[in-house]
PDB file of N, CA, C and O in Angstrom, chain B, residues numbered from 101:
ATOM      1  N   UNK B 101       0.780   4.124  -4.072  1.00  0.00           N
ATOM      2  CA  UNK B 101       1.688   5.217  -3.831  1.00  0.00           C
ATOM      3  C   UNK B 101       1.519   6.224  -4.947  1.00  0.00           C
ATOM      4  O   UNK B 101       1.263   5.880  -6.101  1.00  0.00           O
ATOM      5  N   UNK B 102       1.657   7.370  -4.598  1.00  0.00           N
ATOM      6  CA  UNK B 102       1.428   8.886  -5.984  1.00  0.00           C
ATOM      7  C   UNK B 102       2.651   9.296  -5.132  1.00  0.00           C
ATOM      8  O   UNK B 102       3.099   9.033  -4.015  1.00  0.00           O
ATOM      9  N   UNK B 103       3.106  10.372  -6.614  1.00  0.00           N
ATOM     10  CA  UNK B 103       3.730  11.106  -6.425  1.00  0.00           C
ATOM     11  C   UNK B 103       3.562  12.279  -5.838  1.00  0.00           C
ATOM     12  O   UNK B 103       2.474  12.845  -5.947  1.00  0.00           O
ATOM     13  N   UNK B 104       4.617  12.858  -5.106  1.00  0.00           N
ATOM     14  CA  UNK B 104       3.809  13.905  -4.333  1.00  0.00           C
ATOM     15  C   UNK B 104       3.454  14.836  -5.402  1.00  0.00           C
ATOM     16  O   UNK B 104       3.866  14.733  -6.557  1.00  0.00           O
ATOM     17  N   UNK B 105       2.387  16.079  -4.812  1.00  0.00           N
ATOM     18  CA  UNK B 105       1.971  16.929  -5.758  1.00  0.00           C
ATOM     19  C   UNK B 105       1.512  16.070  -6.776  1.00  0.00           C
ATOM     20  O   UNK B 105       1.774  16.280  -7.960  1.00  0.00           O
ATOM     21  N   UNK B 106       0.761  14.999  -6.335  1.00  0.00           N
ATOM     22  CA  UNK B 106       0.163  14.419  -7.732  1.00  0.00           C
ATOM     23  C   UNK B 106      -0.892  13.921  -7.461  1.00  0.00           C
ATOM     24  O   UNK B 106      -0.932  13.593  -6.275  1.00  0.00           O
ATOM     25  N   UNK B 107      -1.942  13.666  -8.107  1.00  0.00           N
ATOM     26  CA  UNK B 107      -2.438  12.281  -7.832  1.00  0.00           C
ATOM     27  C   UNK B 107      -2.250  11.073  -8.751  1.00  0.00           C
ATOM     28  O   UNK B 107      -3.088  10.208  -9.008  1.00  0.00           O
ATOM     29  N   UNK B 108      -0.996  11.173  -9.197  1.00  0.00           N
ATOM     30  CA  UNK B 108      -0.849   9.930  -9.950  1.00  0.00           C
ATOM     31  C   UNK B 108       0.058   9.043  -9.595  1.00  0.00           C
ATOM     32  O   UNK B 108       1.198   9.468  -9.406  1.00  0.00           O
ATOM     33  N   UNK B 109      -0.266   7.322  -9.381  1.00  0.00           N
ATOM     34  CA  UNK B 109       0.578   6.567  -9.128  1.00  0.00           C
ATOM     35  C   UNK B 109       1.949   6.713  -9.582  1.00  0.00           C
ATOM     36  O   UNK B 109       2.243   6.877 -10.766  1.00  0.00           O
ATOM     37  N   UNK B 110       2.628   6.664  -8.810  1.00  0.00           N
ATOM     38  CA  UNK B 110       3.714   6.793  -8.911  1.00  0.00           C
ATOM     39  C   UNK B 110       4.520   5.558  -9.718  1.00  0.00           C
ATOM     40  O   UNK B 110       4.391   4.380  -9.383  1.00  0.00           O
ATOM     41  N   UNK B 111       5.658   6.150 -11.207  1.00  0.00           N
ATOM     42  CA  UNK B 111       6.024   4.977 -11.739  1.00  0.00           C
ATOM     43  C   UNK B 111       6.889   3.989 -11.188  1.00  0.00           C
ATOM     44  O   UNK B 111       7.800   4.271 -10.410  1.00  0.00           O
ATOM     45  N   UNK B 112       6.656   2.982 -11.526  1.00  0.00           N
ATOM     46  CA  UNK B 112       6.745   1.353 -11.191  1.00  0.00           C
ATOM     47  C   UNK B 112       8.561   1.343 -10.986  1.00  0.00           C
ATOM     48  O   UNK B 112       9.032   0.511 -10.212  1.00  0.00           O
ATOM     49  N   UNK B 113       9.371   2.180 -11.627  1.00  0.00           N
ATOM     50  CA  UNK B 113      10.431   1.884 -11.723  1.00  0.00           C
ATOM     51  C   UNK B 113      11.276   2.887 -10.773  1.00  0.00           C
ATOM     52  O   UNK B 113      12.495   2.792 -10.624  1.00  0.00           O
ATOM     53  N   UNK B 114      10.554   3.748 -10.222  1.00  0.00           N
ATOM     54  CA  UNK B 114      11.041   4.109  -8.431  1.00  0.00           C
ATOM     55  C   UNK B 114      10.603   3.955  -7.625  1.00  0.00           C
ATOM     56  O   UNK B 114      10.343   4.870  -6.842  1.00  0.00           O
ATOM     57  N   UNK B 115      10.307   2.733  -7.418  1.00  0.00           N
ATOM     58  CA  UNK B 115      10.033   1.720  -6.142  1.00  0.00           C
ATOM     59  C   UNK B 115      11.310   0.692  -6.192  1.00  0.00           C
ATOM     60  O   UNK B 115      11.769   0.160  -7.203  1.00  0.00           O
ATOM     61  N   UNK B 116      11.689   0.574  -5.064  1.00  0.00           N
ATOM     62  CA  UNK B 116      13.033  -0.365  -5.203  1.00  0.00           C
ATOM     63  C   UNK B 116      12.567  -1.715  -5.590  1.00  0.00           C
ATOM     64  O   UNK B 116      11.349  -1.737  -5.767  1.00  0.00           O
ATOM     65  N   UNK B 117      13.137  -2.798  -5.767  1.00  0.00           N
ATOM     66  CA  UNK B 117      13.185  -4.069  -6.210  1.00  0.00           C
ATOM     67  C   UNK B 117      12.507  -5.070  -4.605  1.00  0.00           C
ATOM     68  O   UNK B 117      11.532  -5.800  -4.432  1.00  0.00           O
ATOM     69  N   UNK B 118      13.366  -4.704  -3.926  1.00  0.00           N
ATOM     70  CA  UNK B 118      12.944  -5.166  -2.496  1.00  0.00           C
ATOM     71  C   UNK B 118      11.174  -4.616  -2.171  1.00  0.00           C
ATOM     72  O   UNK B 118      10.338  -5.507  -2.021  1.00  0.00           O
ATOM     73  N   UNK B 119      10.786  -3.323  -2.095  1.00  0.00           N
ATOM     74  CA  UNK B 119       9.751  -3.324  -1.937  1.00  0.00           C
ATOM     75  C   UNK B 119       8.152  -3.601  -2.895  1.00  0.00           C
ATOM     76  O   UNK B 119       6.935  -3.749  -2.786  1.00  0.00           O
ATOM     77  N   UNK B 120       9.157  -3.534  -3.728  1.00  0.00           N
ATOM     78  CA  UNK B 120       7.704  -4.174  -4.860  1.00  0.00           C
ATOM     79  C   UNK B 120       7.638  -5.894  -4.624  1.00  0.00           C
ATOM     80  O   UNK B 120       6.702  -6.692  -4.663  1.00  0.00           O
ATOM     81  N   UNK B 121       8.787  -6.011  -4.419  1.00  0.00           N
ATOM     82  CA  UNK B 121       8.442  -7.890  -4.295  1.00  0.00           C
ATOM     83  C   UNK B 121       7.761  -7.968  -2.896  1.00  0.00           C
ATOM     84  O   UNK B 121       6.643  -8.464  -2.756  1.00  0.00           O
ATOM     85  N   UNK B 122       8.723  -7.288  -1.541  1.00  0.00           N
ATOM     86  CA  UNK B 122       7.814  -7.432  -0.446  1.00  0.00           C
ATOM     87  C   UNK B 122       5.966  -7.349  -0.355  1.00  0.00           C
ATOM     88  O   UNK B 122       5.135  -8.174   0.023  1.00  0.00           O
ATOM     89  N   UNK B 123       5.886  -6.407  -0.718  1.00  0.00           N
ATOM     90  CA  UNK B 123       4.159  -5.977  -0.947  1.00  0.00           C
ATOM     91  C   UNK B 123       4.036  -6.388  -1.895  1.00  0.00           C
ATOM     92  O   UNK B 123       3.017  -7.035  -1.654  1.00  0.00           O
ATOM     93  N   UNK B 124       4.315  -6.651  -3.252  1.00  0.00           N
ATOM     94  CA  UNK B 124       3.382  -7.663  -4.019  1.00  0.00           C
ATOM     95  C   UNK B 124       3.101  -6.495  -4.973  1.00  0.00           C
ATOM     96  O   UNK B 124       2.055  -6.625  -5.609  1.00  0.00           O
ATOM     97  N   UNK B 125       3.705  -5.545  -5.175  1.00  0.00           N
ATOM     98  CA  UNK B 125       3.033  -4.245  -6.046  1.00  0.00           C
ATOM     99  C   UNK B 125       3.368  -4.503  -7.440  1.00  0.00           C
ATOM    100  O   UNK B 125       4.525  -4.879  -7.624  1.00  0.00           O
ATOM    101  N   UNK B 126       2.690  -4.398  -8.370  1.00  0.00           N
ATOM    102  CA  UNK B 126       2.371  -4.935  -9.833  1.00  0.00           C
ATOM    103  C   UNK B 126       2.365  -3.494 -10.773  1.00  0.00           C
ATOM    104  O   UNK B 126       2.560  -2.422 -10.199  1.00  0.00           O
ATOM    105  N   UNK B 127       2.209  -3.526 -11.756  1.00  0.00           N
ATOM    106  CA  UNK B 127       2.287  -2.184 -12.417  1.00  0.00           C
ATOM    107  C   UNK B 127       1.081  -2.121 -13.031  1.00  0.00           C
ATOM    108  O   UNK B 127       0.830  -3.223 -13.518  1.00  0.00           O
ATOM    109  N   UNK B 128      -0.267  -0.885 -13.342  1.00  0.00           N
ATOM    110  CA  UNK B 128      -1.030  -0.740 -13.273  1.00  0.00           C
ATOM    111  C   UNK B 128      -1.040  -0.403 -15.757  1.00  0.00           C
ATOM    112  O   UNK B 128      -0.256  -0.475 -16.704  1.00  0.00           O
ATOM    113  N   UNK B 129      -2.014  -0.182 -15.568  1.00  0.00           N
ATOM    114  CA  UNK B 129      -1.863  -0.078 -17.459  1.00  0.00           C
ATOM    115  C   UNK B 129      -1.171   0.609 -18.171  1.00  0.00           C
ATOM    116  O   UNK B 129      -0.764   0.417 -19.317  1.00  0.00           O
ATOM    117  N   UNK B 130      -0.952   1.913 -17.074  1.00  0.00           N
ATOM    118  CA  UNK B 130       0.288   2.808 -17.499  1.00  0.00           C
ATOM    119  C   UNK B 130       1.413   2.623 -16.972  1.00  0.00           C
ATOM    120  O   UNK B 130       2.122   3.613 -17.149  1.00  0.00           O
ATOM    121  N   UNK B 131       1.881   1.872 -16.444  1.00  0.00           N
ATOM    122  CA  UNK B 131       3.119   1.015 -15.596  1.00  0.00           C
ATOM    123  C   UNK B 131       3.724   2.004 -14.449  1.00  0.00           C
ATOM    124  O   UNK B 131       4.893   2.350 -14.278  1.00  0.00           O
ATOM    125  N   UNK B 132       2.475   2.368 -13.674  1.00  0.00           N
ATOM    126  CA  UNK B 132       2.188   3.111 -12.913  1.00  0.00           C
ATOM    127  C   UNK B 132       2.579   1.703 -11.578  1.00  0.00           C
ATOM    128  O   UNK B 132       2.771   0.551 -11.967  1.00  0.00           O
ATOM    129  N   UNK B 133       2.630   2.028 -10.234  1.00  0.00           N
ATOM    130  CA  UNK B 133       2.415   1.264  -8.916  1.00  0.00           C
ATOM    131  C   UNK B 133       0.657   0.959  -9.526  1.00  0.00           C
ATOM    132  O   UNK B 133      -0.145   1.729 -10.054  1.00  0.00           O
ATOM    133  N   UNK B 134       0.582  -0.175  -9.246  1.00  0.00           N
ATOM    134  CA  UNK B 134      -0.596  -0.382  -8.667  1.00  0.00           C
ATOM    135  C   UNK B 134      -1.105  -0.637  -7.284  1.00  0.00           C
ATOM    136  O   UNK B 134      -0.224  -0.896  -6.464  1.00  0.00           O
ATOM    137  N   UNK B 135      -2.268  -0.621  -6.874  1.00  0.00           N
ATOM    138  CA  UNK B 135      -2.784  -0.595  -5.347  1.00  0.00           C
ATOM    139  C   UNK B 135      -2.257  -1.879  -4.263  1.00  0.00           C
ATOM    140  O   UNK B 135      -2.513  -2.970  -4.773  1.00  0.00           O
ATOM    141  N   UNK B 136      -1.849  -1.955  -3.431  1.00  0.00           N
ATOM    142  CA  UNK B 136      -1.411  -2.887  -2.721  1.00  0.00           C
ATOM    143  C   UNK B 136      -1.778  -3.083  -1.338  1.00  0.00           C
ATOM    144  O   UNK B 136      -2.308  -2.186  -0.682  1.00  0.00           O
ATOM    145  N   UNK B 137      -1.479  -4.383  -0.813  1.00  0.00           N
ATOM    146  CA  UNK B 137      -2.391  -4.823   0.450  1.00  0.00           C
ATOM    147  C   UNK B 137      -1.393  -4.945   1.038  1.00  0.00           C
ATOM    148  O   UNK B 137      -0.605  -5.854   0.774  1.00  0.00           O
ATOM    149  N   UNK B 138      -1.138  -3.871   2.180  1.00  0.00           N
ATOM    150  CA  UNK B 138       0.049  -3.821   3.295  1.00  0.00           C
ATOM    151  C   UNK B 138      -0.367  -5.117   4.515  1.00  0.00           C
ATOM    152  O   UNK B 138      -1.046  -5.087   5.541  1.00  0.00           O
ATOM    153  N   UNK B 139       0.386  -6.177   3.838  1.00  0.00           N
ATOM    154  CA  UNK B 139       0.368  -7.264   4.874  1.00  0.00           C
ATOM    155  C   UNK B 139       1.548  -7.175   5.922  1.00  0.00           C
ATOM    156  O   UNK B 139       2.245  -6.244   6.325  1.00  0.00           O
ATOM    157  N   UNK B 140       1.484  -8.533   6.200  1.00  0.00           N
ATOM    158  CA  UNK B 140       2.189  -8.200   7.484  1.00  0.00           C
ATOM    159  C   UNK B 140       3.962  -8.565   6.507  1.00  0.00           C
ATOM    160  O   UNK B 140       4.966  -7.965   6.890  1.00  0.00           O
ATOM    161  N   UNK B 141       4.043  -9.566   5.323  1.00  0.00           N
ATOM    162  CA  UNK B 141       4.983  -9.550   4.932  1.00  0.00           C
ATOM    163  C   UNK B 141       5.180  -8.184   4.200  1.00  0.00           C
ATOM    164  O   UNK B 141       6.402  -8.035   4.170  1.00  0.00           O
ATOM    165  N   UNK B 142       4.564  -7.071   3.571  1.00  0.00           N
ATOM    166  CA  UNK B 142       4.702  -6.237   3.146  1.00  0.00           C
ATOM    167  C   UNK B 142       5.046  -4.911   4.267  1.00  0.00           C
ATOM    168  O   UNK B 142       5.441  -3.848   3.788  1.00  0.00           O
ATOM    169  N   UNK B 143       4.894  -5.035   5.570  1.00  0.00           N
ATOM    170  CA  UNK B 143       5.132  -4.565   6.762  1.00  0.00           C
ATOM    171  C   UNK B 143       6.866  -4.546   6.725  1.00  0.00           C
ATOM    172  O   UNK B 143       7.454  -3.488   6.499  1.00  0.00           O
ATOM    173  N   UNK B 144       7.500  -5.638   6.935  1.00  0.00           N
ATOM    174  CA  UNK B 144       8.787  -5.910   6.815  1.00  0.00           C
ATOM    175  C   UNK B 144       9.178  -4.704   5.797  1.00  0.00           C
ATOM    176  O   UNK B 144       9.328  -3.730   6.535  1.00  0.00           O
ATOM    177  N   UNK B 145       9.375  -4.370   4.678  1.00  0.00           N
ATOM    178  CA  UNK B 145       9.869  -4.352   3.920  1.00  0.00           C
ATOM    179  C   UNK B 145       9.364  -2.051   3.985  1.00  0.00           C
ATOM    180  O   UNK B 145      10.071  -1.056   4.144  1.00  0.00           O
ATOM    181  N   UNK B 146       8.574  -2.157   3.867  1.00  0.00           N
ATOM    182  CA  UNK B 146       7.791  -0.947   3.778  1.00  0.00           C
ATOM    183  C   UNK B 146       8.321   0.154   3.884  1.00  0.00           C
ATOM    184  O   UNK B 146       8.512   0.947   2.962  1.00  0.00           O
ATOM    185  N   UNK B 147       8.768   0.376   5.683  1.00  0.00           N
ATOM    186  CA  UNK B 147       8.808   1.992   5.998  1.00  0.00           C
ATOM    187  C   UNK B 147      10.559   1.962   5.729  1.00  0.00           C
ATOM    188  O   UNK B 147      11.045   3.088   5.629  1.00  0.00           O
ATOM    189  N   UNK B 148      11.364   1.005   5.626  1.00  0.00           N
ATOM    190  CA  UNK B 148      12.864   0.862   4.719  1.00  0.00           C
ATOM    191  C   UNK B 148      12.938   1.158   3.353  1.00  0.00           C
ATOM    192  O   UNK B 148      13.851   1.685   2.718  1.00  0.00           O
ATOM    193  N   UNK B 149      11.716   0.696   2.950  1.00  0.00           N
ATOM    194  CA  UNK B 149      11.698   0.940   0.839  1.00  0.00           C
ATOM    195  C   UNK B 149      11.024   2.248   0.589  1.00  0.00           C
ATOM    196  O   UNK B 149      10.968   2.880  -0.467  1.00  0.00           O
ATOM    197  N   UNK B 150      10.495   2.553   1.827  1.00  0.00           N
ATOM    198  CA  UNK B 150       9.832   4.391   1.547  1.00  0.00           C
ATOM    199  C   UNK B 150      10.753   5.225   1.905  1.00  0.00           C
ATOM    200  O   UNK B 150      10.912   6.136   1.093  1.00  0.00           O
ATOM    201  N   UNK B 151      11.689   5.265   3.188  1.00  0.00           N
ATOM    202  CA  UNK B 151      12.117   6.337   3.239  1.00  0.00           C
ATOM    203  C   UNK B 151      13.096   6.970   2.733  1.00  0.00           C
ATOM    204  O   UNK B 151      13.272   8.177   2.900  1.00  0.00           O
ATOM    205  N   UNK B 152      14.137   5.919   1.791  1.00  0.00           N
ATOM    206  CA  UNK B 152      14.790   7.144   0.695  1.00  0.00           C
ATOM    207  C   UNK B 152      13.539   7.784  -0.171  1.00  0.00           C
ATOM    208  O   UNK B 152      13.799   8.808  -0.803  1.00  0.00           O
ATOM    209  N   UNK B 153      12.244   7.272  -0.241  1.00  0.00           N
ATOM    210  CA  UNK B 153      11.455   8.038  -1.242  1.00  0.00           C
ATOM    211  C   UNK B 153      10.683   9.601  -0.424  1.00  0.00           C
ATOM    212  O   UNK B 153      10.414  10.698  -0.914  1.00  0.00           O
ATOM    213  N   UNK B 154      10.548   9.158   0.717  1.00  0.00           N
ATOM    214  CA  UNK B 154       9.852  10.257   0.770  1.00  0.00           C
ATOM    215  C   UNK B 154       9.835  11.654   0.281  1.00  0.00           C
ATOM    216  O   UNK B 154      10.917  11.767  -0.294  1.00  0.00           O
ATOM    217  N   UNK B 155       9.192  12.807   0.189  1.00  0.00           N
ATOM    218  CA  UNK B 155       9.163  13.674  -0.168  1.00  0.00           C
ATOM    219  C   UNK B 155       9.081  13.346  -1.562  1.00  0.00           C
ATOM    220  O   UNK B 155       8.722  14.386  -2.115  1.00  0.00           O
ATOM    221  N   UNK B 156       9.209  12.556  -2.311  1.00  0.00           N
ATOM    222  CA  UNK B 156       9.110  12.067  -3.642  1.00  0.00           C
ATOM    223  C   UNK B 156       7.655  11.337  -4.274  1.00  0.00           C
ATOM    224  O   UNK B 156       6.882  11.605  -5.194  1.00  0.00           O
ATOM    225  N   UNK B 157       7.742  10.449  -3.404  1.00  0.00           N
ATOM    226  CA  UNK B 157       6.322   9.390  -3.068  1.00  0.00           C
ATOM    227  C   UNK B 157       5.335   9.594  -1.409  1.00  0.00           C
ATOM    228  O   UNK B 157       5.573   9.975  -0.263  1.00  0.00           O
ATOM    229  N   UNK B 158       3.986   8.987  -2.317  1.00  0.00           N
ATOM    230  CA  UNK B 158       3.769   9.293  -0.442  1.00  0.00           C
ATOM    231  C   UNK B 158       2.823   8.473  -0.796  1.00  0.00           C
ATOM    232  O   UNK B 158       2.350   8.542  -1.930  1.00  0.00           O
ATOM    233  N   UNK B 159       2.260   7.294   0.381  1.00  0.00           N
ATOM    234  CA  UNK B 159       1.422   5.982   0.903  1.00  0.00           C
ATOM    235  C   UNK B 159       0.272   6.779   0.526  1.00  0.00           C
ATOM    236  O   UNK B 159       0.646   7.952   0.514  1.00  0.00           O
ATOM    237  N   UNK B 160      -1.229   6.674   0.141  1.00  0.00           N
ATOM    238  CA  UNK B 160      -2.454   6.983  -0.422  1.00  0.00           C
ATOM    239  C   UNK B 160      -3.024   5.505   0.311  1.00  0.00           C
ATOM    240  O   UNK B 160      -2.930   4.420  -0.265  1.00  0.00           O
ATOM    241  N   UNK B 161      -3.592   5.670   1.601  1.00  0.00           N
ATOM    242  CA  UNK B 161      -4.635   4.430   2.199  1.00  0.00           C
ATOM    243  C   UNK B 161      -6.073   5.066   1.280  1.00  0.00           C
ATOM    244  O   UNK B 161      -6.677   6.137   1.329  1.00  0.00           O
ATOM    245  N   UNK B 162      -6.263   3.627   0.333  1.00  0.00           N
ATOM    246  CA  UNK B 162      -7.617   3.466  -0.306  1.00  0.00           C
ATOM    247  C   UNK B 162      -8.550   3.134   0.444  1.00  0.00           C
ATOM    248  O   UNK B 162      -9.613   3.754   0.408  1.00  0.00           O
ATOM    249  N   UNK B 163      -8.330   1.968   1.380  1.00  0.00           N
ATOM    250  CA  UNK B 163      -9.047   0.899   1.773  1.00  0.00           C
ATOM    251  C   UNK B 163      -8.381   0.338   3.296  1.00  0.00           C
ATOM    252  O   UNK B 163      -7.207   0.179   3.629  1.00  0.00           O
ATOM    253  N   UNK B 164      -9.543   0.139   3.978  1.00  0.00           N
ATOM    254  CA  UNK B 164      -8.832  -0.794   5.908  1.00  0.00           C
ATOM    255  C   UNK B 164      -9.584  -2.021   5.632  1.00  0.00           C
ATOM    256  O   UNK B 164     -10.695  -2.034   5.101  1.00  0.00           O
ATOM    257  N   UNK B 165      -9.058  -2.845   5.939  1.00  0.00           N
ATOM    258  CA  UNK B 165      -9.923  -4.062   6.655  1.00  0.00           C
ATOM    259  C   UNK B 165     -10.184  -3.841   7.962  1.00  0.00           C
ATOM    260  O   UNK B 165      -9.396  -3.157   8.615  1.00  0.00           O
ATOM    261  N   UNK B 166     -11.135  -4.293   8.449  1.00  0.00           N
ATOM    262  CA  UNK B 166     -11.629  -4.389  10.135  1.00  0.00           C
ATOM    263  C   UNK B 166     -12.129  -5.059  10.175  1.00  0.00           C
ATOM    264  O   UNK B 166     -12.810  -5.507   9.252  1.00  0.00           O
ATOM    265  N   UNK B 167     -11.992  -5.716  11.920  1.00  0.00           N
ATOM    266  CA  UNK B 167     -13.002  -7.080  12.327  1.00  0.00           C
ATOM    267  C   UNK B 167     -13.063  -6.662  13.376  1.00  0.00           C
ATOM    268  O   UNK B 167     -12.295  -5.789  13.779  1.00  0.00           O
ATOM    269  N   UNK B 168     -14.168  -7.283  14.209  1.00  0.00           N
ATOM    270  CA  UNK B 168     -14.635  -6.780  16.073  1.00  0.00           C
ATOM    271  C   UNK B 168     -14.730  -7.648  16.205  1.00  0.00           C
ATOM    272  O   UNK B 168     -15.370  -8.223  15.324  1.00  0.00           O
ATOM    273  N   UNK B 169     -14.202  -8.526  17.392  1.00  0.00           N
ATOM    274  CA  UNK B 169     -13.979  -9.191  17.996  1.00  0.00           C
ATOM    275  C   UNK B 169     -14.851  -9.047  19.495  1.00  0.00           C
ATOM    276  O   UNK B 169     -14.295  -8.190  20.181  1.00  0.00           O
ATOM    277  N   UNK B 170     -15.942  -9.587  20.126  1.00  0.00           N
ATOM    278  CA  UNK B 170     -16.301  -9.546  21.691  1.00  0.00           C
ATOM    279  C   UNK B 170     -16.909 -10.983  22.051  1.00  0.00           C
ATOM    280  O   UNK B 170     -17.595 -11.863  21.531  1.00  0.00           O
ATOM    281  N   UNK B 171     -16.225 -10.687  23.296  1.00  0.00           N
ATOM    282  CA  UNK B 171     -15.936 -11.853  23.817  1.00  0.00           C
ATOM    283  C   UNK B 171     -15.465 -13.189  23.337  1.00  0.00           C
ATOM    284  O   UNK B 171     -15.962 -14.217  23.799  1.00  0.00           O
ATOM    285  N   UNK B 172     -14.225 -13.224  22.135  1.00  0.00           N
ATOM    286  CA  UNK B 172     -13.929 -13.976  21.540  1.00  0.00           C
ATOM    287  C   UNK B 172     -14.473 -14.325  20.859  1.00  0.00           C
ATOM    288  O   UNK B 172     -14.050 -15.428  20.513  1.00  0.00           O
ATOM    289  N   UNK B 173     -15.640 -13.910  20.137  1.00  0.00           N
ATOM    290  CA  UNK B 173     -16.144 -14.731  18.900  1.00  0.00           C
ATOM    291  C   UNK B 173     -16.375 -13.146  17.968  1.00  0.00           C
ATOM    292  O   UNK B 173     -16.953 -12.162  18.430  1.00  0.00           O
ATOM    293  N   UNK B 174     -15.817 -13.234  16.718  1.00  0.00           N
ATOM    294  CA  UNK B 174     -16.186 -12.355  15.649  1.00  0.00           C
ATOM    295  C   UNK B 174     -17.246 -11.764  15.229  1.00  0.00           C
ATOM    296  O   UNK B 174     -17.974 -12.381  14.451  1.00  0.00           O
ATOM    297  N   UNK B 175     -17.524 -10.689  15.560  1.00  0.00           N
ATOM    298  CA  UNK B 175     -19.102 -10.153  15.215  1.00  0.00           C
ATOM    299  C   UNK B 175     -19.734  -9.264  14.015  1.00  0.00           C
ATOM    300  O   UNK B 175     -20.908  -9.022  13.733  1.00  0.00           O
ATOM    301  N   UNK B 176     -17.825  -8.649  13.080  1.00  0.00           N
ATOM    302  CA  UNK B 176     -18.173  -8.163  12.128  1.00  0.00           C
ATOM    303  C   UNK B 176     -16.829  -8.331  11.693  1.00  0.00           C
ATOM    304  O   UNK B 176     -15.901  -8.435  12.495  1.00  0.00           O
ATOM    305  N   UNK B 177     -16.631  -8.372  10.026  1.00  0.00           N
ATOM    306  CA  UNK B 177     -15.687  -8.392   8.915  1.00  0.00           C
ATOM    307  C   UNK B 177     -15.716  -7.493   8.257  1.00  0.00           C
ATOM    308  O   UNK B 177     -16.465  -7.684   7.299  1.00  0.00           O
ATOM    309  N   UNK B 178     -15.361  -6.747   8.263  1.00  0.00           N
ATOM    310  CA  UNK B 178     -15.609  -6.098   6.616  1.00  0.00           C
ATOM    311  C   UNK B 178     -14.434  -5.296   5.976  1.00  0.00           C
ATOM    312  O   UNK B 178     -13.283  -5.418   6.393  1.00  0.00           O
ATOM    313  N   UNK B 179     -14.743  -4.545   5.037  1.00  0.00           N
ATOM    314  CA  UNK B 179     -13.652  -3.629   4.347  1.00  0.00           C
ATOM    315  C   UNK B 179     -14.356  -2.768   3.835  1.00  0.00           C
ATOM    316  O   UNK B 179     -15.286  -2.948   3.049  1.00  0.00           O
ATOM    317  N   UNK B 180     -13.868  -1.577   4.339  1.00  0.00           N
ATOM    318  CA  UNK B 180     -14.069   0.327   4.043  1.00  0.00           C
ATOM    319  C   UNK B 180     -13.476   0.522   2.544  1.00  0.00           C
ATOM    320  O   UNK B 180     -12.262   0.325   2.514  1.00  0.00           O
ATOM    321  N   UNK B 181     -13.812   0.722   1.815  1.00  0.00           N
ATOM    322  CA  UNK B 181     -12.998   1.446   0.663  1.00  0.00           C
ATOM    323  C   UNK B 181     -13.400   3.507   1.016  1.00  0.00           C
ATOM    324  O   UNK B 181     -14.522   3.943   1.272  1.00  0.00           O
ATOM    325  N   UNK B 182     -12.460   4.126   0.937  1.00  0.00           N
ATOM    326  CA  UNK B 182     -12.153   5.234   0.744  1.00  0.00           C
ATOM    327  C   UNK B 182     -12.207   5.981  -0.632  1.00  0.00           C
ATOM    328  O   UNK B 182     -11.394   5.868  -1.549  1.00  0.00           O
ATOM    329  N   UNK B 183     -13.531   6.907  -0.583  1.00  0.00           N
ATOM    330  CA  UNK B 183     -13.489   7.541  -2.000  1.00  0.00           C
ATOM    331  C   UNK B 183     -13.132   8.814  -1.918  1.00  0.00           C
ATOM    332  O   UNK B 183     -13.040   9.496  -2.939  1.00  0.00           O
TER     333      UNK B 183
END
C-alpha cells in the first residue's frame, strides 16, 4: 500500500490492527507497510480495513499468481512480478 500522491509505502501505523494481522503485513526498514500476499484469509479482512483509508492509501498490485488449468490437469504455474 503507498500513500496516495506517493510512491511510498505507506506507514505501518495507519493500517488498522485488524488488517495488518489479516494479510500478514509486516513493516518494511523504514516501518513503512511492507508487500503482502492478498490471500484468501487476507480477502476477509481487506476491502473493510481499506475503506476508511481510501483517498489516503491506495492497493499498488506488484505481482499475480496464475495457473491454467485444461482439461483438469495443470499446464502452467507461475508468477508475473510487475516493474
Amino acid at each position: 500500500m503507498q500513500s496516495s500522491g506517493s510512491e511510498e509505502n505507506v506507514a505501518l501505523d495507519k493500517l488498522s490492527p485488524e488488517l495488518m494481522q489479516g494479510c500478514a503485513i509486516t513493516a518494511d526498514t523504514k516501518g513503512n507497510a511492507s508487500a503482502f500476499e492478498k490471500t484468501e484469509a487476507c480477502d476477509k479482512v481487506f476491502y473493510k480495513g481499506l475503506m476508511p483509508l481510501l483517498g489516503k492509501v491506495m492497493p499498488v498490485e506488484t505481482a499475480r499468481q496464475c495457473s491454467v488449468t485444461l482439461n483438469g490437469q495443470q499446464v502452467f504455474s507461475g508468477r508475473f512480478v510487475f516493474d
